[in-house]
C-alpha atoms as an extended CHARMM CRD file, in Angstrom:
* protein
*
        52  EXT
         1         1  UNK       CA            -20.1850000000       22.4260000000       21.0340000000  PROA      1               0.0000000000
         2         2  UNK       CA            -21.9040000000       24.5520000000       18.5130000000  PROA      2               0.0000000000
         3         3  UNK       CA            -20.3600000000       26.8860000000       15.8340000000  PROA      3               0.0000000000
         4         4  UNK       CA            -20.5050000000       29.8290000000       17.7440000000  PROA      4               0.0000000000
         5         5  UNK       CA            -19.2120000000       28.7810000000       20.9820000000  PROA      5               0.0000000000
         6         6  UNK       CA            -16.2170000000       27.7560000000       18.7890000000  PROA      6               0.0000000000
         7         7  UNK       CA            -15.7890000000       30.8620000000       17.7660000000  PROA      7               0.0000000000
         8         8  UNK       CA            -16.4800000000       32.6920000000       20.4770000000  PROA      8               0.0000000000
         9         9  UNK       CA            -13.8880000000       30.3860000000       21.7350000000  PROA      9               0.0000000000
        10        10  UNK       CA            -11.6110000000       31.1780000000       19.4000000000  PROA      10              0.0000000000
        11        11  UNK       CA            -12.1330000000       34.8660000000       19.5290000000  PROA      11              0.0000000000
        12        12  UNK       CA            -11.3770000000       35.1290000000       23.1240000000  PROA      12              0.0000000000
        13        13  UNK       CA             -8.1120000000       33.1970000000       22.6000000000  PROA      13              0.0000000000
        14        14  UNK       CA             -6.7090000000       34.9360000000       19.6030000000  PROA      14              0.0000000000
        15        15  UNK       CA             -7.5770000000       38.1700000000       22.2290000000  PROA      15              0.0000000000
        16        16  UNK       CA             -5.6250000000       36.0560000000       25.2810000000  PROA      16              0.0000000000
        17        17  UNK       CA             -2.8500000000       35.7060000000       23.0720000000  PROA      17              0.0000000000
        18        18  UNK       CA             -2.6600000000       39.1960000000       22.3090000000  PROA      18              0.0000000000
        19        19  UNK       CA             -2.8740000000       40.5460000000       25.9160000000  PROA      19              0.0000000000
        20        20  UNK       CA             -0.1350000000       37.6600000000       26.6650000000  PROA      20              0.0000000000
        21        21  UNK       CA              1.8200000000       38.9550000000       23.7930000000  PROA      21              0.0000000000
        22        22  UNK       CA              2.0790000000       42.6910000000       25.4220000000  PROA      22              0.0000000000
        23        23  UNK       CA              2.0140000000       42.0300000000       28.7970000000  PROA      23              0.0000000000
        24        24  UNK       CA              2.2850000000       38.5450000000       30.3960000000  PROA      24              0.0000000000
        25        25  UNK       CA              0.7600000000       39.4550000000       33.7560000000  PROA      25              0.0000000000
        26        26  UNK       CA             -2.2670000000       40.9400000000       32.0510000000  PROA      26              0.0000000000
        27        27  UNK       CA             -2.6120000000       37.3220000000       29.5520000000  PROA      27              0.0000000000
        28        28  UNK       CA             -2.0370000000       34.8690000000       32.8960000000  PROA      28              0.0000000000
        29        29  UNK       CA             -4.8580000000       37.0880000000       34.3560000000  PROA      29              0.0000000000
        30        30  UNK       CA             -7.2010000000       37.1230000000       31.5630000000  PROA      30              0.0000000000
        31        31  UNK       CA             -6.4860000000       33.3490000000       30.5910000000  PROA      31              0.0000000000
        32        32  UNK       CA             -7.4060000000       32.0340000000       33.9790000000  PROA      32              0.0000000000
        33        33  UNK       CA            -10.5910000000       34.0810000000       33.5250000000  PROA      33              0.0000000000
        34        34  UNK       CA            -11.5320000000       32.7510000000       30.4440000000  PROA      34              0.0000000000
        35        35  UNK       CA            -10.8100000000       29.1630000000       31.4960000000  PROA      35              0.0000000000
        36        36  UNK       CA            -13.2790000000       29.6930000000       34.5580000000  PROA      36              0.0000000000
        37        37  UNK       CA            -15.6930000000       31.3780000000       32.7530000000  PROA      37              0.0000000000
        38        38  UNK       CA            -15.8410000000       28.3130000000       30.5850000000  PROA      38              0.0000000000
        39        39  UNK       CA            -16.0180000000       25.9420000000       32.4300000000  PROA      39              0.0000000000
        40        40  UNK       CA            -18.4660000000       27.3530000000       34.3500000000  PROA      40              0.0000000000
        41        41  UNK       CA            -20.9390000000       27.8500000000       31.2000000000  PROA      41              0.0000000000
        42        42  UNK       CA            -19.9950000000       24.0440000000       30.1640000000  PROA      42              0.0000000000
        43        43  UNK       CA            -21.1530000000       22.4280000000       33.8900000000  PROA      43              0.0000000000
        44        44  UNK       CA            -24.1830000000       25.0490000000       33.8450000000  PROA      44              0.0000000000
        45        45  UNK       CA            -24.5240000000       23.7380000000       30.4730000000  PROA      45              0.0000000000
        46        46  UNK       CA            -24.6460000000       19.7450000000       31.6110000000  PROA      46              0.0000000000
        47        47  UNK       CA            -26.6650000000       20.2650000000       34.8160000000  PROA      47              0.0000000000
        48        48  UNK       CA            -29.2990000000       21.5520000000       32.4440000000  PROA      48              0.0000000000
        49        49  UNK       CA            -29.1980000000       19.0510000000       30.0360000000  PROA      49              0.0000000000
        50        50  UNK       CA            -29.9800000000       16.0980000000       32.8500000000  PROA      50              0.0000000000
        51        51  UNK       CA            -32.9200000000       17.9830000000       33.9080000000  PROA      51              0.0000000000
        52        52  UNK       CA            -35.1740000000       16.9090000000       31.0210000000  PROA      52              0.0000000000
């Protein structure tokens, strides 16, 4: 993981937290997002890596 995928990282939970913070439906919602969202970039990420 690079230095700005860490902080985008970090960004988007500081942001979670906040949305959490005023309104815990709203946080759930936007965490699960952010979890898929990753995850998705990270196995996008390794399925490109083995094609070399």
């Amino acid at each position: 993981m690079d230095t700005r995928t860490l902080l985008l990282l970090t960004i988007a939970a500081v942001g979670v937290g906040y949305a959490a913070y005023r309104d815990p439906k709203l946080g759930a919602a936007i965490a699960v997002a952010v979890v898929v969202v990753t995850l998705l970039a990270y196995f996008i990420k390794e399925d490109d890596s083995n094609k070399l």
